[in-house]
C-alpha positions in Angstrom: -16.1 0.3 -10.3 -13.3 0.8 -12.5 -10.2 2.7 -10.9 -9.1 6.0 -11.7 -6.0 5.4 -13.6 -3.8 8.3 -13.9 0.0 8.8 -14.2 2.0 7.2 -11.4 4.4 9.7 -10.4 6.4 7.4 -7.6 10.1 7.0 -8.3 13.0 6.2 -5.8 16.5 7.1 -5.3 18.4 4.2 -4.1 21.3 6.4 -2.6 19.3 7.9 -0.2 17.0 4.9 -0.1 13.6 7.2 0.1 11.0 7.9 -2.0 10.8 10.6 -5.0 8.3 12.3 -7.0 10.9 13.5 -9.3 13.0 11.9 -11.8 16.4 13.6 -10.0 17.0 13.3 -6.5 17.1 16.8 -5.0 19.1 15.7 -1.8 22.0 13.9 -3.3 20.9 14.3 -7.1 21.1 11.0 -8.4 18.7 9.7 -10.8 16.0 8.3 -9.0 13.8 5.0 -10.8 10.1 3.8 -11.4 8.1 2.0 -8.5 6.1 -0.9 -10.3 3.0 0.3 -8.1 -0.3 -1.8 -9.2 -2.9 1.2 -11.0 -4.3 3.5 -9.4 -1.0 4.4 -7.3 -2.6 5.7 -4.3 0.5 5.2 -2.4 0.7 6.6 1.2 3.5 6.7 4.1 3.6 3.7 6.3 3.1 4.9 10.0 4.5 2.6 12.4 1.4 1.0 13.4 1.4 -0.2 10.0 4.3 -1.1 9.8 4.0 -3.3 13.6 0.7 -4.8 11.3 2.8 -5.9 8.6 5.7 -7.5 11.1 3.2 -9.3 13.2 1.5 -10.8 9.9 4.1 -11.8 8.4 5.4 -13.2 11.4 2.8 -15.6 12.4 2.8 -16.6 8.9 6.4 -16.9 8.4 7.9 -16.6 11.4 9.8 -13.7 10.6 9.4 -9.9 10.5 9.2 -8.3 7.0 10.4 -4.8 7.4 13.9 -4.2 8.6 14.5 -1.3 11.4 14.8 2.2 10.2 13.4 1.7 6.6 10.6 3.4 4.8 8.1 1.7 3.8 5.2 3.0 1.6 1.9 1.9 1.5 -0.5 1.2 -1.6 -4.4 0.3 -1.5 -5.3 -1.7 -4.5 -8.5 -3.0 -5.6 -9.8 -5.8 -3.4 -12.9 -7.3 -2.0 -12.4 -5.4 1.2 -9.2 -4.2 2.4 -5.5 -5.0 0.1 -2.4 -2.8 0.6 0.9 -3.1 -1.7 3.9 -3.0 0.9 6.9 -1.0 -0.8 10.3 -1.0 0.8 13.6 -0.2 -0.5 12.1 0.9 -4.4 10.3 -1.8 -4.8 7.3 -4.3 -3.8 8.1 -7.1 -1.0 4.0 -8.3 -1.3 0.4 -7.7 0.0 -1.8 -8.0 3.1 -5.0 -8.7 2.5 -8.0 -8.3 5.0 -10.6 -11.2 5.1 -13.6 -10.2 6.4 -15.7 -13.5 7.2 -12.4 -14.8 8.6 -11.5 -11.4 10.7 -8.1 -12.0 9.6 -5.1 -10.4 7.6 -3.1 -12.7 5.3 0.8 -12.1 3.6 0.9 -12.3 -0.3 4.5 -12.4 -0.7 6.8 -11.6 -3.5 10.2 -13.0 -4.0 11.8 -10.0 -3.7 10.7 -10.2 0.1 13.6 -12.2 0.2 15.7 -9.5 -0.3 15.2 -7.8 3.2 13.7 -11.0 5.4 14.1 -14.7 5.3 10.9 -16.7 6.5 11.4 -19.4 9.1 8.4 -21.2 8.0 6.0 -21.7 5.5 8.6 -22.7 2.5 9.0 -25.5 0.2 12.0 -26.2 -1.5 12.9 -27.6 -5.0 15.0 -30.4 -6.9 17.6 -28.3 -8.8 16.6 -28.8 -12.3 13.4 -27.2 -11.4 14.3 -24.5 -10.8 15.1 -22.6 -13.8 11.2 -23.9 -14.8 9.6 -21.9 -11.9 12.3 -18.8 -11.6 12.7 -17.9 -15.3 9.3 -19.2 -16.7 6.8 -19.1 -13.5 5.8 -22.4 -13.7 4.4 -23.9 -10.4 5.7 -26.7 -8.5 5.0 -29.8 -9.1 5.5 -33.1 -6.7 8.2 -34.5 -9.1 10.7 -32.1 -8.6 9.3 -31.6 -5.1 12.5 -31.4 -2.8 11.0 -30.3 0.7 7.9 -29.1 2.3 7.8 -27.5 5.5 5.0 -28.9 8.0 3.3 -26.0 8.7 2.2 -25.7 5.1 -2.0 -26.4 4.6 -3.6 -25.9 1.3 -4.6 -22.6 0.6 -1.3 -21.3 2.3 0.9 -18.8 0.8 4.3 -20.1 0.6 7.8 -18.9 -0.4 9.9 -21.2 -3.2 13.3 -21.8 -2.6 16.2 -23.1 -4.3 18.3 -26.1 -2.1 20.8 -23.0 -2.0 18.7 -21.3 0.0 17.6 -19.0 -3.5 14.2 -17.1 -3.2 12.7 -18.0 -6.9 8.9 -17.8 -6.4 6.2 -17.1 -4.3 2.8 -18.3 -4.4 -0.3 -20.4 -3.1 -0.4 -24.0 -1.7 -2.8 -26.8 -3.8 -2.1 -29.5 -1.2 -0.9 -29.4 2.2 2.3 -30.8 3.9 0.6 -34.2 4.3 -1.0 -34.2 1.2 1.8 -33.4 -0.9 4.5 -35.9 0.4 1.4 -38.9 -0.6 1.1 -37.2 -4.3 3.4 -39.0 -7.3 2.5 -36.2 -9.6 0.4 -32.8 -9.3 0.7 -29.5 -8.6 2.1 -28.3 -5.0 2.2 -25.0 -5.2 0.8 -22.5 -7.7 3.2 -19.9 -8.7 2.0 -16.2 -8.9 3.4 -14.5 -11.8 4.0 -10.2 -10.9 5.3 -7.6 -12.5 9.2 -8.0 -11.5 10.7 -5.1 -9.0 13.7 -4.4 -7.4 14.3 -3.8 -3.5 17.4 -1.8 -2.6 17.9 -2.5 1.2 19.0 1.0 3.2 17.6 2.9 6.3 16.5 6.8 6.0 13.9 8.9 7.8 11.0 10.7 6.7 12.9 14.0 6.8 15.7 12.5 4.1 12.4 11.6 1.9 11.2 15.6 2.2 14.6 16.9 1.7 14.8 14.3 -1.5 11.3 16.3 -2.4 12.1 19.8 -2.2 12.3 21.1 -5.5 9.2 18.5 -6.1 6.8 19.9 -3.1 8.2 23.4 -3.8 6.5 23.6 -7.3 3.3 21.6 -6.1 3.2 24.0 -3.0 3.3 26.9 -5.1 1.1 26.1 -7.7 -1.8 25.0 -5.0 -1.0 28.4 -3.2 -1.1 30.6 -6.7 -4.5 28.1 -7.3 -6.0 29.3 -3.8 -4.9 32.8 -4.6 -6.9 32.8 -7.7 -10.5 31.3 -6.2 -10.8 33.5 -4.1 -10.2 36.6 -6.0 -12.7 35.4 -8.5 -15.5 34.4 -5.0 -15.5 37.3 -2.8 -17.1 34.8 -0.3 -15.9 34.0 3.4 -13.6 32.0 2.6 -13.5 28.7 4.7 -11.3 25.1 5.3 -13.4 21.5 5.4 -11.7 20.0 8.4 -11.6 16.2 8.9 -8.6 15.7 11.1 -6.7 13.7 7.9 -3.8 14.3 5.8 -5.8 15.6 2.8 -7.6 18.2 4.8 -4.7 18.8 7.1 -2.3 20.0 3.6 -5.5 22.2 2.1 -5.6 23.7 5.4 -1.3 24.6 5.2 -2.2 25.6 1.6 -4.5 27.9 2.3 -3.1 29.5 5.3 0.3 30.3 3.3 -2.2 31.6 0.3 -4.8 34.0 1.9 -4.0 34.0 5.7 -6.3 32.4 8.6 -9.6 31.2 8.3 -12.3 29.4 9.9 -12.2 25.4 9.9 -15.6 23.6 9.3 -15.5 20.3 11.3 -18.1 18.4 10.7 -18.8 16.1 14.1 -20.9 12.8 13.3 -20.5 11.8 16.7 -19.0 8.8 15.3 -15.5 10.3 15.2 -12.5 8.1 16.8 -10.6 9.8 19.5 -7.5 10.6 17.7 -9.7 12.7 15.1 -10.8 14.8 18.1 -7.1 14.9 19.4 -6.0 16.2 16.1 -8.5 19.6 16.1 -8.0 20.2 19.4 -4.2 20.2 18.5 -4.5 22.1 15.2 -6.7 24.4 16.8 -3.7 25.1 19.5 -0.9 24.9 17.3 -2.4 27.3 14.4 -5.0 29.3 16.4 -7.7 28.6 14.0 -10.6 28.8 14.5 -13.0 26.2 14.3 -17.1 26.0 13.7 -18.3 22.5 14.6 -21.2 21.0 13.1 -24.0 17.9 14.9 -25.9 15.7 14.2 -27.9 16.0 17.5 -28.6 11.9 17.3 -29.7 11.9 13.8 -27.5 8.6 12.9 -29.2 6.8 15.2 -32.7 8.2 14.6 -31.8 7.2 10.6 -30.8 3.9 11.2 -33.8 3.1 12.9 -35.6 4.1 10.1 -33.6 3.0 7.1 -31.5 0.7 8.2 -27.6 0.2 8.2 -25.8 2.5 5.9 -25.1 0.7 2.4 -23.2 1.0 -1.3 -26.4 1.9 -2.7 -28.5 3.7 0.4 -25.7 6.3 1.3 -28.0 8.4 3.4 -25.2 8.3 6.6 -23.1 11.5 4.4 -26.0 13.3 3.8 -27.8 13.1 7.1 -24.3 13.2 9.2 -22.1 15.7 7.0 -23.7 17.5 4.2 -27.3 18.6 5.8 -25.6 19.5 9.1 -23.0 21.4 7.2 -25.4 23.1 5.3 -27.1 24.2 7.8 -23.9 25.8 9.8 -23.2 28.0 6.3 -26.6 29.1 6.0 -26.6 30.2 9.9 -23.2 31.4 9.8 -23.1 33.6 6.5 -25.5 32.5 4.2 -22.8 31.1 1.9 -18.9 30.8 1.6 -16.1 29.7 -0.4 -15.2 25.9 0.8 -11.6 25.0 0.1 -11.5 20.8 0.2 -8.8 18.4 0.3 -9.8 15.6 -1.9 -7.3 12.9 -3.8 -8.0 11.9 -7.1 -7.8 8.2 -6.8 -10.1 7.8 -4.1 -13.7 7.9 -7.0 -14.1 8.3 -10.0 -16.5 11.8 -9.2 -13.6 12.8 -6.7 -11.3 12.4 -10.0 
């Protein structure tokens, strides 16, 4: 399916190193710059499990860490077979990991800029000089004639970095032959080199609360607007007015939104009984921390009962929402009162129907 591509609102301000949504920084107020994310933009805070993901990845491949200690790093799923996030650090993109399913493994896709914050140990090949300005300012690959050095780690199929004999970061891309392979060629291409949209990384360390007070003319207005938003809903619905909880961010925010717009009300929570323990740990905490109350759905076994029946769950025999969420909620609103007004945390990048 074709992603949702709206305006990408990502900027950053390289004097307090964090990220923006606003073209002036409101912290220090320095003009802040584009992000080159890759469409649709659905970029997200790296937690640091992600970021100990990222370290170990690109560690075994590299033998090096990618993210430097005390920097923020963002997050952006792009369109992949399976699972493919954008890692961005310091303004701008250091590369990929990619999930491959058949192989249960993650893989690096570097950039060059990665250089800029990390230096990899491993997994390199180096070039003749008067290659170089072939493969840095054109983005041609390597071939074995101006093949200086290759390191032995290197199989075909790798991703390798491309370095200058001065130790210059000039490309990044995928291995055609192997270490063996490619010292026994006379002529033929070594390493393809992958041509991306050039960015710039601007090494500094900041916390999470530098990126909100860089955002706080930005979330201000948003805040506001979502609270006027909820304000006016339910004036027009005179309905009980209720939260879809799901223990994530989205829902987590509409539930803050709402609260500041119209006071407390109930949270619907729908339990599959599939649920990971952390997504029970987070109502139980919500429901401490905000004293709301909270109206739990179940599926009383139906998921397996279905599965029996119809089989695993697929792209095109979604019954799992409908016999886990919607039905069982459905029935909670008609038992409860009838009917309600449902406020619902959705992004717009995540379908084109949620768009």
């Amino acid at each position: 399916m074709r992603p949702y591509l709206g305006r990408i609102l990502l900027r950053w301000c390289d004097q307090c190193h964090t990220p923006v949504l606003a073209k002036t920084c409101a912290a220090c107020g320095a003009p802040t710059r584009e992000v080159p994310l890759t469409p649709p933009g659905d970029a997200r805070p790296a937690f640091p499990a992600d970021i100990a993901l990222i370290n170990s990845i690109f560690h075994e491949h590299f033998g090096a860490p990618l993210v430097p200690e005390d920097h923020l790093v963002l997050l952006n799923k792009v369109p992949d077979a399976d699972r493919m996030e954008e890692i961005v650090i310091g303004g701008g993109i250091a590369g990929s990991i990619r999930y491959i399913p058949k192989e249960r493994r993650w893989e690096p896709i570097p950039r060059p800029e990665a250089c800029t914050i990390f230096r990899p140990e491993k997994r390199v090949v180096v070039v003749d000089d008067s290659a170089v300005p072939f493969i840095r300012d054109q983005g041609m690959s390597v071939l074995r004639p101006g093949l200086d050095f290759i390191d032995d780690a290197v199989r075909t199929g790798d991703e390798v970095f491309i370095l200058a004999k001065n130790g210059e970061c000039i490309g990044a891309g995928r291995a055609k032959a192997g270490a063996e392979e490619a010292r026994a060629l006379v002529k033929g291409s070594v390493v393809r080199n992958r041509r991306n949209v050039p960015s710039r990384i601007v090494p500094g360390k900041a916390t999470w609360q530098d990126a909100v007070r860089s955002n706080a003319e930005a979330i201000a207005q948003a805040e506001a607007e979502a609270v006027q938003f909820v304000k006016d809903v339910a004036a027009a619905y005179p309905l009980q007015p209720t939260i879809s909880y799901s223990g994530g961010k989205d829902s987590l925010a509409t539930m803050l939104v709402v609260r500041k717009a119209i006071g407390s009300v109930p949270l619907l929570f729908a339990d599959t009984g599939l649920e990971f323990p952390d997504t029970y740990e987070n109502v139980e905490a919500v429901q401490q921390k905000y004293g709301a109350g909270i109206i739990r759905t179940t599926t009383s076994g139906k998921f397996s009962e279905t599965l029996e029946r119809e089989g695993p769950p697929a792209v095109n025999a979604r019954w799992c929402c409908s016999v886990c969420k919607l039905l069982p909620v459905r029935e909670t609103i008609r038992s409860t009162w009838g009917e309600c007004l449902s406020f619902i945390g959705q992004r717009r990048y995540e379908s084109l129907a949620r768009a």
